[in-house]
C-alpha positions as CSV (number, residue, x, y, z in Angstrom):
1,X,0.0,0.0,0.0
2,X,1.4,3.5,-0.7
3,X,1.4,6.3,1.6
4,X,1.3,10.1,0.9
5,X,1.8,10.9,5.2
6,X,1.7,14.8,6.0
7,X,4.7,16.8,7.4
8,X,3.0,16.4,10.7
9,X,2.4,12.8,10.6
10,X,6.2,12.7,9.5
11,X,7.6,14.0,12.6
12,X,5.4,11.7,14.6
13,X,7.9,9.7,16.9
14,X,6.4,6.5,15.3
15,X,6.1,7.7,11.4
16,X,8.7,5.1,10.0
17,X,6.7,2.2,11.9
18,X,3.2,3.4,11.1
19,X,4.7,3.4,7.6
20,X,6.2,0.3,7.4
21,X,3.1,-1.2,8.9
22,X,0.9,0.4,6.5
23,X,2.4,-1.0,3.8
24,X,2.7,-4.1,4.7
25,X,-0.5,-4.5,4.0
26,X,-1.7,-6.2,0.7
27,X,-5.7,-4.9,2.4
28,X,-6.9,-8.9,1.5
29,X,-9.5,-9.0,3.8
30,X,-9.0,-12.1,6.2
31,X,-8.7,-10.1,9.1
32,X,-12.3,-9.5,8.7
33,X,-13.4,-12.9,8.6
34,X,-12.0,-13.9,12.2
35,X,-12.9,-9.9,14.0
36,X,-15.0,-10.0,16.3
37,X,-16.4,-6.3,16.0
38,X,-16.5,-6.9,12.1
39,X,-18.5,-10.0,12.5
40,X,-20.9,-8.4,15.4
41,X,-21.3,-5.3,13.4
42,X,-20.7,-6.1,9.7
43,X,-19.2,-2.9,8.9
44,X,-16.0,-2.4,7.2
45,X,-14.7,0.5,9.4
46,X,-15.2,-1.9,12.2
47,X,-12.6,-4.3,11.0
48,X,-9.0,-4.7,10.9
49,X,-9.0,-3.6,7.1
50,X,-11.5,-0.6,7.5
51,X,-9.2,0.8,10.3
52,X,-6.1,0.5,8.8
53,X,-7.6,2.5,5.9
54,X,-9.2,5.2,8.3
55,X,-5.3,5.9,9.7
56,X,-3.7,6.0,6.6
57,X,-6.5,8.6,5.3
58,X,-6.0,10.6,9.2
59,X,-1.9,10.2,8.5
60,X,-2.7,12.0,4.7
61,X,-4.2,14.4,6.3
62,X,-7.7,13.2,5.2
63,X,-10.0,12.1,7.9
64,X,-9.5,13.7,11.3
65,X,-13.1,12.9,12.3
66,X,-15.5,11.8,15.4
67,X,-15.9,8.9,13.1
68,X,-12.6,7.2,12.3
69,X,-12.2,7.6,16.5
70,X,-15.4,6.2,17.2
71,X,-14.0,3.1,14.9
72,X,-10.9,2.8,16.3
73,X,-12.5,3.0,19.6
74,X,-14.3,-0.2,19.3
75,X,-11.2,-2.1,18.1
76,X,-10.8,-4.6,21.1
77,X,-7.3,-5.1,20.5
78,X,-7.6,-8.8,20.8
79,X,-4.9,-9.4,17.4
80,X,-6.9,-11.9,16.3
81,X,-6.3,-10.3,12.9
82,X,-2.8,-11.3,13.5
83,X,-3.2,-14.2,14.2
84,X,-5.1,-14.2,10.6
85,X,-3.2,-12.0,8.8
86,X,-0.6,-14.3,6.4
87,X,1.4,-10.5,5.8
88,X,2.4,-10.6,8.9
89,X,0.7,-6.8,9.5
90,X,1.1,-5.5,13.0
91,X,-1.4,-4.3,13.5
92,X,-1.7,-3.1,16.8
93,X,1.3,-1.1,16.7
94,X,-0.4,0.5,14.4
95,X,-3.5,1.2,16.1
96,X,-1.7,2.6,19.3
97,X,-0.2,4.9,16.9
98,X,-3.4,6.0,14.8
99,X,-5.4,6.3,18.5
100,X,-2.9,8.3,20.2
101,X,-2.2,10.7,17.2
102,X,-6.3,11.1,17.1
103,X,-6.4,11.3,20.3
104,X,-5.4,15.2,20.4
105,X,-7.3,16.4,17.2
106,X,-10.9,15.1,18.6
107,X,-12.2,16.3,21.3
108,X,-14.6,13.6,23.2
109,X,-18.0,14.2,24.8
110,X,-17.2,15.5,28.6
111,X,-18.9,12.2,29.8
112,X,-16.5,10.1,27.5
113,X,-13.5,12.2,28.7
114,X,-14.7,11.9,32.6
115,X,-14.9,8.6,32.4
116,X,-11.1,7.5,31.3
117,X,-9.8,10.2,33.1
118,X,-11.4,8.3,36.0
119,X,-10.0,5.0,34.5
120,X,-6.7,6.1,34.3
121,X,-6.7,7.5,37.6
122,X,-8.4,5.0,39.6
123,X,-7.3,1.1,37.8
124,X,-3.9,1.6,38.0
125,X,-3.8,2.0,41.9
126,X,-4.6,-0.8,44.0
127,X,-5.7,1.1,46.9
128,X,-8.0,3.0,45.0
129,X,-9.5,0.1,43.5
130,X,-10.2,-1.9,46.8
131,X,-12.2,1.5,48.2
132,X,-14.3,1.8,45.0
133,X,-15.5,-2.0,45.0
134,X,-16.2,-1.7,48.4
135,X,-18.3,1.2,48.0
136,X,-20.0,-0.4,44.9
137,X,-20.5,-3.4,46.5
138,X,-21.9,-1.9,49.5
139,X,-24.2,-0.1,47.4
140,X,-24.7,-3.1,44.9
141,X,-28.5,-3.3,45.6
142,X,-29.0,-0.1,44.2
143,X,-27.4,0.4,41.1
144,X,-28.6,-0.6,37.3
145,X,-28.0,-4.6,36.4
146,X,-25.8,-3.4,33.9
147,X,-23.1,-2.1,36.8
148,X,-24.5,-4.8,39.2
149,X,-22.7,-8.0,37.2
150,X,-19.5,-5.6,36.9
151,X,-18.9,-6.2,40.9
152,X,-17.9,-9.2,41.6
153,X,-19.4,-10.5,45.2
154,X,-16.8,-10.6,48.3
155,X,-15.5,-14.7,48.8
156,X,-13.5,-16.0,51.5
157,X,-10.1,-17.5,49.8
158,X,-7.2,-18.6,51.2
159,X,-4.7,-15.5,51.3
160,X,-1.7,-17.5,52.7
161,X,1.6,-17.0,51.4
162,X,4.6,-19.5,51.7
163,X,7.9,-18.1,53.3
164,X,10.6,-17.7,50.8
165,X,12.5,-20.8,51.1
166,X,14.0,-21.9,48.4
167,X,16.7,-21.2,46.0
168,X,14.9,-20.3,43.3
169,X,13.4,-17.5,43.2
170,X,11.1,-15.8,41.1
171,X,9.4,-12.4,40.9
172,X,5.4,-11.7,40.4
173,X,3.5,-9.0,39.2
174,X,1.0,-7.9,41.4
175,X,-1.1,-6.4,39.6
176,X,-3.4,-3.3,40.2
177,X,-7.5,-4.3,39.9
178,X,-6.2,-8.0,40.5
179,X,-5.0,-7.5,44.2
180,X,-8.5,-5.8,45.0
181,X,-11.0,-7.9,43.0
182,X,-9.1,-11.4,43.3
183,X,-6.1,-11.7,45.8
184,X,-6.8,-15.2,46.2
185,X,-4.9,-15.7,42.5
186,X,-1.7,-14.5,43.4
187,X,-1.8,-16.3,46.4
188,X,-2.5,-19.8,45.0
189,X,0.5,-19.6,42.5
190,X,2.6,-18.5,45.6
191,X,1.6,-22.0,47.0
192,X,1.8,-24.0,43.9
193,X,5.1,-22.5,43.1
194,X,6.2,-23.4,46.7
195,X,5.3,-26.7,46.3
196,X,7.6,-27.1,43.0
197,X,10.6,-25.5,45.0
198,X,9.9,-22.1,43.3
199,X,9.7,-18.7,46.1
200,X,8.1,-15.8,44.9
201,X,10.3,-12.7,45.7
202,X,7.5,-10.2,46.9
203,X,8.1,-6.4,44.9
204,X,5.9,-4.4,46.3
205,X,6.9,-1.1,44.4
206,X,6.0,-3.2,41.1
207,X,1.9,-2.2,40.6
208,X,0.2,-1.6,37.2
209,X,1.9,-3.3,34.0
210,X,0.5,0.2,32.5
211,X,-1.8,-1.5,29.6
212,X,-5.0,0.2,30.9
213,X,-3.6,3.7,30.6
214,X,-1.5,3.0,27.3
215,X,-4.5,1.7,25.6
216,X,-7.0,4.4,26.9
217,X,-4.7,6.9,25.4
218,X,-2.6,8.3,28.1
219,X,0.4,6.2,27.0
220,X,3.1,8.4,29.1
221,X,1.2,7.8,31.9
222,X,1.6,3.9,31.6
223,X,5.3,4.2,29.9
224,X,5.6,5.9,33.6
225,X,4.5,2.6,35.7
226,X,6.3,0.4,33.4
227,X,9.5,2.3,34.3
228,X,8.5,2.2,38.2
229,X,8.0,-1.7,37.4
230,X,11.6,-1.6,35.7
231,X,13.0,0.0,38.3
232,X,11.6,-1.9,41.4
233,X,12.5,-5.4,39.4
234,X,15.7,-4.4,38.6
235,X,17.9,-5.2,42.1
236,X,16.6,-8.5,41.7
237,X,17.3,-9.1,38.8
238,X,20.3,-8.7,39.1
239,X,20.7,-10.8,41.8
240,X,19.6,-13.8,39.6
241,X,15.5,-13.9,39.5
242,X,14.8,-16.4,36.8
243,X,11.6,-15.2,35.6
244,X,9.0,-12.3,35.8
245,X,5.8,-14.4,36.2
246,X,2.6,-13.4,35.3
247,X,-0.7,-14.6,36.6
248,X,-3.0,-12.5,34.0
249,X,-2.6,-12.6,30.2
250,X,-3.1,-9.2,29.8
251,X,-0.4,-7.9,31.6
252,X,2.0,-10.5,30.6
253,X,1.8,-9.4,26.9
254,X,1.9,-6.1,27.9
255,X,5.4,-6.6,29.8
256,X,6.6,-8.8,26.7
257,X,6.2,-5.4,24.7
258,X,8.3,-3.4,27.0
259,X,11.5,-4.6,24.8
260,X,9.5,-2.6,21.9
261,X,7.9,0.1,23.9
262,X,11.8,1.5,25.1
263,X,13.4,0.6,22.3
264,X,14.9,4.4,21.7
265,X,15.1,4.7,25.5
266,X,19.0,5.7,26.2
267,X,18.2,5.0,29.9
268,X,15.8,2.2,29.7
269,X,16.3,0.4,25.8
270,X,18.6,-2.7,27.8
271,X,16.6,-3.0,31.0
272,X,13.3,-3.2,28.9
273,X,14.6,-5.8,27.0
274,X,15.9,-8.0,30.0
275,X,12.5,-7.6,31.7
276,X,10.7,-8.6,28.5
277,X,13.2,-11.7,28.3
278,X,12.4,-13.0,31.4
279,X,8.3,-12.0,31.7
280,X,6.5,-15.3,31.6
281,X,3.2,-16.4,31.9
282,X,2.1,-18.9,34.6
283,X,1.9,-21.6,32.1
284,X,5.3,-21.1,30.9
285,X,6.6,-21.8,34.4
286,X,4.6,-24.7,35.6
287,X,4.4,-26.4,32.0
288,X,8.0,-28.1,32.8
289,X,7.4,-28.9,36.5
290,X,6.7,-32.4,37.2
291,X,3.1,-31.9,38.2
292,X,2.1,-35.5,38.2
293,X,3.9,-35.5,40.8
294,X,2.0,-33.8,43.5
295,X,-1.7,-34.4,42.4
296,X,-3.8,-35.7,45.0
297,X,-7.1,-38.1,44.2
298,X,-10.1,-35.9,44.4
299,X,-12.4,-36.8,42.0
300,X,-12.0,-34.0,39.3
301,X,-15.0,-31.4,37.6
302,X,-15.4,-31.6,33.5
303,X,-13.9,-28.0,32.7
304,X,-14.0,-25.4,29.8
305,X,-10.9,-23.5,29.3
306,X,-11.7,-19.6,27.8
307,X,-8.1,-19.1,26.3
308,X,-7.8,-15.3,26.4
309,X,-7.1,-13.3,23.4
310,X,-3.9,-11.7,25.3
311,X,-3.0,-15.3,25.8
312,X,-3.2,-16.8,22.2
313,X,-2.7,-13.9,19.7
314,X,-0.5,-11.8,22.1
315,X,1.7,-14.1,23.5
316,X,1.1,-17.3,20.8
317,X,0.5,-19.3,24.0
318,X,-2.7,-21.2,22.8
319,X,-3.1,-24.8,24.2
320,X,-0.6,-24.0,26.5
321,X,-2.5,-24.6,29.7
322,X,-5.4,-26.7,28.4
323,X,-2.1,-29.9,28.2
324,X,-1.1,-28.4,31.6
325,X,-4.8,-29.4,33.2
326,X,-4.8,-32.3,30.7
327,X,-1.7,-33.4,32.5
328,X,-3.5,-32.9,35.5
329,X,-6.0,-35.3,34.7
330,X,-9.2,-32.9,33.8
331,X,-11.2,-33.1,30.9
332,X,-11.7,-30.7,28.8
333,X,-14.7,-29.9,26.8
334,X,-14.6,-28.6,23.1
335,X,-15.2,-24.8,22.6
336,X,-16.3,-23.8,19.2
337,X,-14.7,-20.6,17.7
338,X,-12.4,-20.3,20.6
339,X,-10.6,-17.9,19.1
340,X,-13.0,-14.8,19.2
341,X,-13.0,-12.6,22.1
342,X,-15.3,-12.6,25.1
343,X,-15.7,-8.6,25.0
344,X,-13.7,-8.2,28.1
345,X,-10.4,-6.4,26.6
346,X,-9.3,-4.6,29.5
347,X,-11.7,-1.4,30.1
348,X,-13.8,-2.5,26.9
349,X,-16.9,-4.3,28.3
350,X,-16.7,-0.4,30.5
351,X,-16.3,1.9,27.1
352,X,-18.5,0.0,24.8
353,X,-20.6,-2.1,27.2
354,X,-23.4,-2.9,24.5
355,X,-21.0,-4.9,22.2
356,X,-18.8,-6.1,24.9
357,X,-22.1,-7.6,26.3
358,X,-22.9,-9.5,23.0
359,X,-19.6,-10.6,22.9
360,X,-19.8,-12.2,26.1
361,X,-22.8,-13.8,25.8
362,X,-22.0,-15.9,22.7
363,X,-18.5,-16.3,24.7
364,X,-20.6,-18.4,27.4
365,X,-22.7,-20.6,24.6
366,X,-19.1,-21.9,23.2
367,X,-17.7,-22.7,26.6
368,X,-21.4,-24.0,27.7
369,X,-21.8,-25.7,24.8
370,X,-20.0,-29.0,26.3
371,X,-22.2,-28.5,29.7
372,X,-18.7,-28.4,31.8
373,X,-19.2,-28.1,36.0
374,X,-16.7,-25.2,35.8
375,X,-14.7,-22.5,33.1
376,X,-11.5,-21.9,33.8
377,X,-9.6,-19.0,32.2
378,X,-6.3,-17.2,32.4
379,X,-7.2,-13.3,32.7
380,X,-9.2,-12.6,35.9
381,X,-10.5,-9.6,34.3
382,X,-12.1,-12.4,31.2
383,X,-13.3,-14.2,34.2
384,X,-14.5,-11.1,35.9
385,X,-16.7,-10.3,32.7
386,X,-18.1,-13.8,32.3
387,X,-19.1,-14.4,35.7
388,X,-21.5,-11.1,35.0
389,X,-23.6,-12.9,32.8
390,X,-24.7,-15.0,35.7
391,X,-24.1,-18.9,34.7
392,X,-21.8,-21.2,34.8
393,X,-18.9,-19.8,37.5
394,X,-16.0,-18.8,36.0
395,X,-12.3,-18.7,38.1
396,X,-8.7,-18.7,37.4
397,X,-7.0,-22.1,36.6
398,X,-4.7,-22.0,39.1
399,X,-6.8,-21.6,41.8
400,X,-8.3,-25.2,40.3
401,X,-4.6,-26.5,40.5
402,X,-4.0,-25.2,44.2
403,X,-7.1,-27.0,45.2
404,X,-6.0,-30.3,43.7
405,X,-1.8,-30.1,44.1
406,X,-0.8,-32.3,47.6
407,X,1.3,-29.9,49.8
């Protein structure tokens, strides 16, 4: 594809790579056939395709609209167009560059600004988190059924940690909504870890991976906690942590990116890159421990696995953990088209709530369809959004393995 990009679009930081991207592609039109906004809506702008078109035209100089924003808007960034795309067209570079050049050209409503300012200032801080949900769910009653399935109830867990005690140590992100909403999945792979001769090295400093402010546009805000998380990894690091592990997909691609996100960072370019290097999901770790054997004999539920996008696209991790349960001796039911997105996508099923809700529910008939006991998935946030439609419970897979690991 040929591009004509304005002087200003040429001394955007990212010009080169929004060129390069561009044209890379040959506009074919697979994308569209695996997208879940394209197949939900059946609109062109709301594909992979249709948006890469509506940057180029905003990079030209020739659509700086409400519209192309309100298309790249409900782009979940799931990359299941990459995953597609046989160009190899990255395309969510791309987007992060076409929405954050928009981004000051467009002014939004005031009650679309309010609310990711509020996003952006509340997510990535824990504390801030754990007030709000009590307060919602204190107030739970009260409020609309659409904000009602968004708060998840309060359930006694097991919050125990294992001392550090043995020579291999790890690090863990903690997370920012996670520690609020779900402590309890930290603190299983703590004890499951344990049990394999594995310590987690608690960091408190580390907090959000920054992915929920880079994606709602504020992307030096969350190039600001990935440097905090940088920095606070870094002593141990250097004292020989073997891995950066991950207990939510989202985050874990995220971190994987830092390598590309500092890549023309004099101070950070190297330390971005070892972080990235030795970020790993949970699956990663645990696929090479001997589980067999430390599995006790409770009788096991039939399980659905809801492989997040962030999981398979992102990290090309698919069927990773589904032979990690296998192993463990659970079966697993088939889930048809288990490659489209539930509708959770970080602060999606929050920003565009109608489609995310759509989403979700034809999520649930896939990983119902095999009438499983439970749904396991790898993104508490997924999980979060799934257990709002009310059915069949949905928790975090290694909260399943904690429960059936002797130790």
């Amino acid at each position: 594809m040929q591009t004509q990009l304005t002087q200003w679009a040429q001394q955007l930081p990212q010009a080169e790579q929004a060129q390069a991207i561009l044209r890379s592609c040959v506009h074919c039109g697979f994308c569209n056939a695996t997208c879940p906004t394209y197949l939900d809506q059946g609109n062109e702008l709301d594909g992979p395709r249709g948006r890469i078109y509506l940057i180029k035209m905003f990079l030209e100089g020739k659509a700086t609209s409400e519209l192309t924003q309100h298309h790249l808007d409900r782009c979940l960034s799931c990359r299941n167009c990459e995953t597609t795309c046989p160009s190899g067209v990255k395309y969510h570079n791309l987007l992060d560059i076409g929405r954050a050049a928009l981004e000051p050209k467009v002014k939004r409503p005031l009650k679309d600004r309010a609310m990711r300012v509020a996003l952006t200032q509340i997510l990535p801080e824990p504390g801030r988190v754990g007030a709000l949900l009590g307060v919602a769910r204190t107030l739970r009653p009260l409020l609309p059924s659409s904000l009602q399935e968004k708060i998840p109830p309060k359930r006694s867990a097991d919050l125990s940690r294992p001392a550090q005690r043995h020579s291999k140590q790890v690090l863990m992100l903690e997370g920012c909504v996670q520690p609020a909403m779900a402590p309890s999945i930290n603190a299983a792979t703590a004890r499951v870890l344990d049990r394999l001769g594995i310590s987690v090295t608690p960091i408190a400093q580390a907090g959000c991976c920054g992915a929920s402010s880079f994606h709602l546009g504020a992307q030096e805000q969350g190039l600001d906690q990935a440097r905090r998380n940088i920095d606070a990894w870094w002593p141990q690091i250097e004292q020989g942590a073997v891995a950066i592990v991950q207990t939510s997909s989202g985050c874990g691609a995220f971190i994987k990116e830092y390598v590309d996100l500092f890549r023309n960072d004099p101070v950070y370019a190297e330390r971005a890159r070892r972080v990235s290097d030795l970020a790993k999901d949970l699956v990663e770790v645990l696929e090479d421990q001997p589980l067999e054997e430390y599995l006790n004999s409770q009788t096991r539920p039939r399980l659905a696995f809801h492989c997040p996008c962030t999981l398979q696209h992102a990290q090309k991790l698919g069927g990773r953990v589904e032979s990690a349960l296998t192993r463990l001796g659970f079966d697993l039911g088939a889930v048809p088209d288990s490659h489209l997105c539930c509708g959770s996508a970080g602060t999606y099923s929050l920003t565009q709530p109608e489609i995310a809700g759509r989403l979700r529910d034809r999520k649930m008939d896939a990983l119902e369809s095999s009438k499983p006991d439970l749904i396991v998935t790898a993104n508490m946030a997924c999980g979060n959004h799934l257990n709002g439609a009310g059915r069949t419970s949905v928790k975090h897979w290694i909260e399943l393995v904690d429960e059936y690991l002797i130790g």
